[in-house]
N, C-alpha and C positions, 0 to 999 in steps of 0.2 A: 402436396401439402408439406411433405417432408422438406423437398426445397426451399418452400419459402420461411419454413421456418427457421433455415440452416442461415439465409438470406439476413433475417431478422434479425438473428445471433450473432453475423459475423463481426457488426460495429462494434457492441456491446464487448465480445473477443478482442477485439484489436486495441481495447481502450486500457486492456488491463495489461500490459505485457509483463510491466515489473513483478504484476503480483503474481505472473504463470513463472516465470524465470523464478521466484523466490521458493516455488514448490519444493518442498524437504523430499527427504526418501520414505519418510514415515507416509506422507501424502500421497507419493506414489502408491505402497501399500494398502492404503485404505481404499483407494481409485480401483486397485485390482477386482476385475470382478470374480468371485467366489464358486459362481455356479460351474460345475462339473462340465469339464474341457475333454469331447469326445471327438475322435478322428474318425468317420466315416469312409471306409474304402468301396468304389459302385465297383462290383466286378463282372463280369456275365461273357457269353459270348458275343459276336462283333454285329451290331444291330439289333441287341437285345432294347435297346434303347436309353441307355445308360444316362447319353449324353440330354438326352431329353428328360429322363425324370429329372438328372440332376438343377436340369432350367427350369423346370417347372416348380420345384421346391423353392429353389430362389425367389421365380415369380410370385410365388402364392404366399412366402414371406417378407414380400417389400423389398427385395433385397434388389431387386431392379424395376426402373422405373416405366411406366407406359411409351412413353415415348422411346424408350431403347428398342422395345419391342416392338413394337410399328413396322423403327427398322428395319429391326433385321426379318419380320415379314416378307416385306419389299422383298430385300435381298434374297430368300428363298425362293420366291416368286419367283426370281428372273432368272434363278438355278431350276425351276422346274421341278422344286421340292417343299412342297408348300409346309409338306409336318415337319421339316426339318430344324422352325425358326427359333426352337427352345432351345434347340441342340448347340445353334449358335450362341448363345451365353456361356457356354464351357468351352466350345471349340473355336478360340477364338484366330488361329492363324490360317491364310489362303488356302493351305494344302489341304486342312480338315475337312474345310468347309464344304471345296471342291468336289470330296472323293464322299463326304458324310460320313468318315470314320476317323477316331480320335487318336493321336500317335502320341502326346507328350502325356502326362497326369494334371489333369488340369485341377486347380485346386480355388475355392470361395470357401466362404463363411457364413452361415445363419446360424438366430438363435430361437429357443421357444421358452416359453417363461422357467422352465426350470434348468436347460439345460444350454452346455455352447456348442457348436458343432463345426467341426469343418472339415468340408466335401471334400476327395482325394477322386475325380473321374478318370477309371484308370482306361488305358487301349483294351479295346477286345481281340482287336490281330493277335493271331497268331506273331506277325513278325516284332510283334512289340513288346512279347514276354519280357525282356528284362526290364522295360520303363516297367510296367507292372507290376514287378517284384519291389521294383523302388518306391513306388506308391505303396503298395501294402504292407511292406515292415516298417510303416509310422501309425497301421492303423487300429485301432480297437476292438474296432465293431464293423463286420463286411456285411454291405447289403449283394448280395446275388442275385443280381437281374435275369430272370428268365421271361422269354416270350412264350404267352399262350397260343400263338398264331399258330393254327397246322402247319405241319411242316417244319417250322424255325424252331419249333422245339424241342424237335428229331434232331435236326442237320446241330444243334449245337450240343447236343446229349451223344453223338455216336462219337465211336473211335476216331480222336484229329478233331474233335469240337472243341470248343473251348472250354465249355462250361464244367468240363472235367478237371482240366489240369488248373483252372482258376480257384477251384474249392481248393482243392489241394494243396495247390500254394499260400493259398489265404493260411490253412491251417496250420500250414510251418511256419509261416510267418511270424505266429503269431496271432495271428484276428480271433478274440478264445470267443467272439459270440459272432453269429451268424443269422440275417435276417434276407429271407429268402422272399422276393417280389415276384409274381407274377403276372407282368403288364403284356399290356396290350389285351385285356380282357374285352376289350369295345370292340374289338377285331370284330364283320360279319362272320368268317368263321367261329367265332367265337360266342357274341353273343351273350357275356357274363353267364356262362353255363357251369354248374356245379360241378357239375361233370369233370367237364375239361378241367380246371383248377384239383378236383380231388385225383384226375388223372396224373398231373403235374406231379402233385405232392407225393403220390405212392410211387411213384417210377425214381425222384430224387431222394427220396429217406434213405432205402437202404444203400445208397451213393453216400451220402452223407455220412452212413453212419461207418461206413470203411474208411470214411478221412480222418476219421480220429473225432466224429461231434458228437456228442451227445443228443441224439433229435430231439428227447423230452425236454431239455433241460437248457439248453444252448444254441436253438435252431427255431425261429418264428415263421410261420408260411402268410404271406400279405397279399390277395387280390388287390390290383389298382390297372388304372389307365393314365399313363404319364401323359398323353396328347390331350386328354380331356379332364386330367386333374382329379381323376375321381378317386374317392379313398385315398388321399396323399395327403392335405393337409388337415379334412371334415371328414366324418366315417360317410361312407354311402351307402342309404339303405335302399334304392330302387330294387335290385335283385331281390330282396327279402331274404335270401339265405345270410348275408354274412351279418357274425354274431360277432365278430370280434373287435377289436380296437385299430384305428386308422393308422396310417404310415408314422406319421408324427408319434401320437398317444404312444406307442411301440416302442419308438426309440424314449420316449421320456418314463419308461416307467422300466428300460434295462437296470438292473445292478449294478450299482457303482464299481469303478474297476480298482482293482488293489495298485495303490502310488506307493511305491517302497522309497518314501523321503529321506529316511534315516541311513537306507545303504548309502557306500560310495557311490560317487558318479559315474556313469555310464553316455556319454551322449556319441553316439555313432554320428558320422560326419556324412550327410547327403551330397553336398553342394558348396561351391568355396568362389566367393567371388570381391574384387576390390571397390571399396565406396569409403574414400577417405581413411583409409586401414581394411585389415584384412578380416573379412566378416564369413562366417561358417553358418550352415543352416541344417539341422536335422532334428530329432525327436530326442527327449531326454528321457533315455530307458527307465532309470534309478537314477536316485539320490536327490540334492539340489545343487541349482548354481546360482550363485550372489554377483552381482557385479562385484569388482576389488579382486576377486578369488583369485588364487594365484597355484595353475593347475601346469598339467602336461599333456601334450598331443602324443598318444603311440602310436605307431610302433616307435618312430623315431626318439623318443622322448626329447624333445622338444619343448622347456617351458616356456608357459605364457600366461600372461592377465589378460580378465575378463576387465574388456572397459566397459562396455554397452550388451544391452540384451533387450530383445522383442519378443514380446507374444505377439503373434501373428503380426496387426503394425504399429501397438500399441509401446511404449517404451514402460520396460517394468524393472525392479528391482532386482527380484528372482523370480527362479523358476523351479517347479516343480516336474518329477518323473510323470510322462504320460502327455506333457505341453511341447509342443513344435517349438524350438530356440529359432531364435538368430541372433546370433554371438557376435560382438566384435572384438579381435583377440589382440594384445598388443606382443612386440617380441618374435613374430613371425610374416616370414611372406606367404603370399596365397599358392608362389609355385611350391613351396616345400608343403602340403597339403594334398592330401589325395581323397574321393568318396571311399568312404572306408575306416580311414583313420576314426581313432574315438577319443575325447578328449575327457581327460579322466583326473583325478587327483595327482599329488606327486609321492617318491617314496613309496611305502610297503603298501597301499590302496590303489596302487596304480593297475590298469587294468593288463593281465597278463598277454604276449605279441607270441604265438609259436608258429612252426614252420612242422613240426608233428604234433601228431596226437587220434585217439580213440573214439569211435563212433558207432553209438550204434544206428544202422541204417537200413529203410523199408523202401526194396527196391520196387518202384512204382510197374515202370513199362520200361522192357530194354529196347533200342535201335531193333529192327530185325537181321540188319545184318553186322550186328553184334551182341549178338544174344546173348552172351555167359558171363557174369562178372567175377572178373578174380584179380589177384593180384598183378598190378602191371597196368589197371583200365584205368583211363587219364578222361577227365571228365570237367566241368567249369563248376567251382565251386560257390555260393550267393548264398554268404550269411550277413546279417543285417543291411548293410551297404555297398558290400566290396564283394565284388568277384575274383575269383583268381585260379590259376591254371591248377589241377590237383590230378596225382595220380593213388590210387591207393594199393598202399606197399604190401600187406599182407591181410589175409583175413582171419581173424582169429577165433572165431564161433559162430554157430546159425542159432537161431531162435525158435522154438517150440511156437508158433503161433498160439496154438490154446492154452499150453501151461507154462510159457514166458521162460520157459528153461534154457539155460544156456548150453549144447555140446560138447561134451567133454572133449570132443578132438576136431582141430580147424577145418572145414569143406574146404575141398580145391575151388570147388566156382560153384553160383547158388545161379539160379534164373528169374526170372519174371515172377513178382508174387511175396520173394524170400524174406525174411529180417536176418538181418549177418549184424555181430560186431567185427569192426575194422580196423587197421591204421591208416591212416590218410596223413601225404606228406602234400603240404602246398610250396611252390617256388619263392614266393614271397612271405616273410614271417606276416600273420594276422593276428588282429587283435580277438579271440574267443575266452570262452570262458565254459567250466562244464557245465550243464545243464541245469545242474539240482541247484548250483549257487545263482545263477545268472538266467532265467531262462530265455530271454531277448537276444542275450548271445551267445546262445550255445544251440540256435536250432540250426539248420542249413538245410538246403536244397543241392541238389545235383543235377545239371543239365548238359546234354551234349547234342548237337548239334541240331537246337532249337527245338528239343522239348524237354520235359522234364522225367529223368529215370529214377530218382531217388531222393528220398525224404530222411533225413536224420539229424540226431541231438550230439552232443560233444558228450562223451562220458568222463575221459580225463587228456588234460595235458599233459605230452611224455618229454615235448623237449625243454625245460626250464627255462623259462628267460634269464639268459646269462647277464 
């Protein structure tokens, strides 16, 4: 129906060109739609079914059509993967398809009457942690896929599962609210058993509540079935136990999230590529940007004007903190451009670029066979967009876990479990900011050789930018 209606519309479109070209910017404005612009990160471990719910949502919101789906039926078919054919609407390149596991972030868009949303399906592999980081520090709201199947919800909860270092990172991310799915409830194993669901939920709480969540307050638990739709878009009351509100109802009745419009701008740089000028794509932490704006890319500072700007692929005027850009900048090429870079005002708002500064840091899990962390331990550093090589230079206090106290005298080396404050020097100046003024960019993660040891916030800048 949708088609034909688009069908009907097109002549009616084509007949007006002058009077679409004569569109003001005020027009533009009013065109914007209002309703609350939410980023959804799926995270879970690899076969939780991520990529399925994520098609399923789509399907069950029109956002793809019957005939797509037929499709990619077939094609599952002749892969000998008949439930796989939802998955196919996120995972759209050979190799996913192939293997049934998602490697890039694949990203769509639905909405429901109150709200906008748009999907971030991030990898579950393990070997794909860092695309995953990248999806997550644009997102809001993380849903956490877990599988209720026996088994799958062992192998992804033990030590090397995923479903640990995903919360985790969600958490420094940033993602401040947490909505925790557990599909595949139709599983025979499973059986929509009360059981198993409240087994779920008492085994991840107290997980959760070590990442820093709040379970009462910031953490929703969702029975659903992504292969058979249930409880995702309609509540399902076959079971008779569940009392609560369905996948959707869930997310449309979260708390709005605080847009700091009035700070300076903030927009970390994801992605950089050329289409008639040189156009940037990332999430605008703080502030707004105006087409005209006449800003600067650090570290380099670099200025440049904003010609053009996208919400998602609509062409808008501005944009607000918490909406995905896509920027077209003039004044620069896309090789001088790095993910990382932030493009920020010019002058005394500009965002600060250092190569040291202070941290305080919750060391997660160390390597085992590097278990002590001190001064000298060189690790990859991933705050908002940018990685970069970091060693840290000294450590200057441990933390009282129960009473947040600082030691009057520096540990040589803390282990597995510790909170140290630190110096940490990176090889490349980056663009941070400390914690309490900027929180978007002042969280960071620590990883070394593909997992994650350490979770921390920026407490101060030591090396000024000259």
């Amino acid at each position: 129906a949708a088609a034909a209606a688009a069908v009907e519309a097109a002549p009616a479109a084509a007949a007006e060109p002058e009077a679409a070209a004569g569109k003001s910017e005020a027009a533009k404005d009013e065109a914007r739609d209002e309703r609350e612009h939410l980023n959804l990160v799926f995270i879970g471990h690899v076969d939780a079914g991520k990529s399925t719910f994520c098609g399923q949502i789509l399907y069950q919101t029109n956002q793809v059509d019957a005939r797509t789906i037929e499709k990619y039926q077939a094609e599952a078919k002749e892969k000998n993967r008949d439930s796989w054919f939802l998955a196919f609407i996120m995972d759209t390149n050979e190799e996913e398809r192939a293997k049934g596991k998602t490697v890039e972030v694949g990203r769509a868009h639905f909405d429901s009457e109150k709200k906008r949303y748009t999907i971030l399906d991030a990898p579950g592999h393990k070997n794909y942690v860092p695309n995953m980081i990248a999806g997550a520090c644009q997102a809001d709201v993380g849903v956490l896929v877990i599988s209720a199947r026996k088994g799958e919800f062992e192998t992804g909860f033990e030590r090397g599962g995923q479903t640990r270092e995903h919360a985790l990172l969600a958490k420094t991310l940033g993602v401040r609210l947490l909505v925790v799915v557990i599909n595949k409830m139709d599983d025979p194993t499973v059986k929509w058993s009360k059981d198993r669901f409240e087994e779920c939920k008492d085994k991840l709480s107290p997980f959760l509540k070590g990442c820093g969540y709040n379970v009462k307050k910031d953490v929703v638990f969702v029975p659903i079935s992504a292969l058979t739709a249930a409880n995702v878009i309609a509540p399902f009351s076959e079971p008779g136990w569940i009392d609560g509100p369905c996948f959707l109802e869930v997310l449309d009745q979260l708390p709005a999230c605080e847009r700091n419009r009035d700070s300076a701008l903030r927009l970390p740089i994801l992605s950089k590529y050329k289409d008639m000028g040189t156009i940037v794509e990332g999430k605008v932490e703080q502030g707004t940007i105006r087409v005209g704006d006449k800003l600067c890319v650090m570290p380099n500072r670099v200025t440049v004007e904003v010609l053009q700007l996208w919400l998602d692929q609509e062409e808008v005027s501005y944009l607000i903190g918490g909406e995905n850009a896509r920027v077209k900048l003039k004044d620069i090429s896309d090789e001088d451009i790095m993910p990382g870079f932030v493009v920020a005002p010019r002058g005394g708002l500009a965002c600060p670029a250092v190569k040291l500064f202070e941290a305080q840091i919750r060391i997660v899990e160390l390597l085992e066979h590097k278990s002590i962390f001190s001064a000298g331990y060189t690790a990859i550093l991933h705050v908002h967009a940018s990685a970069e090589e970091s060693t840290i230079v000294r450590l200057t206090s441990s933390i009282d876990k129960k009473t947040g106290q600082r030691s009057k005298k520096p540990p040589m080396f803390v282990k597995s479990g510790a909170i140290v404050t630190c110096v940490i020097e990176v090889e490349q100046s980056v663009c941070l900011e400390p914690f309490e003024q900027c929180p978007q960019m002042g969280r960071f993660t620590l990883r070394d050789e593909g997992s994650t040891i350490g979770i921390g916030k920026v407490l101060a800048l030591l090396d000024e930018a000259k």
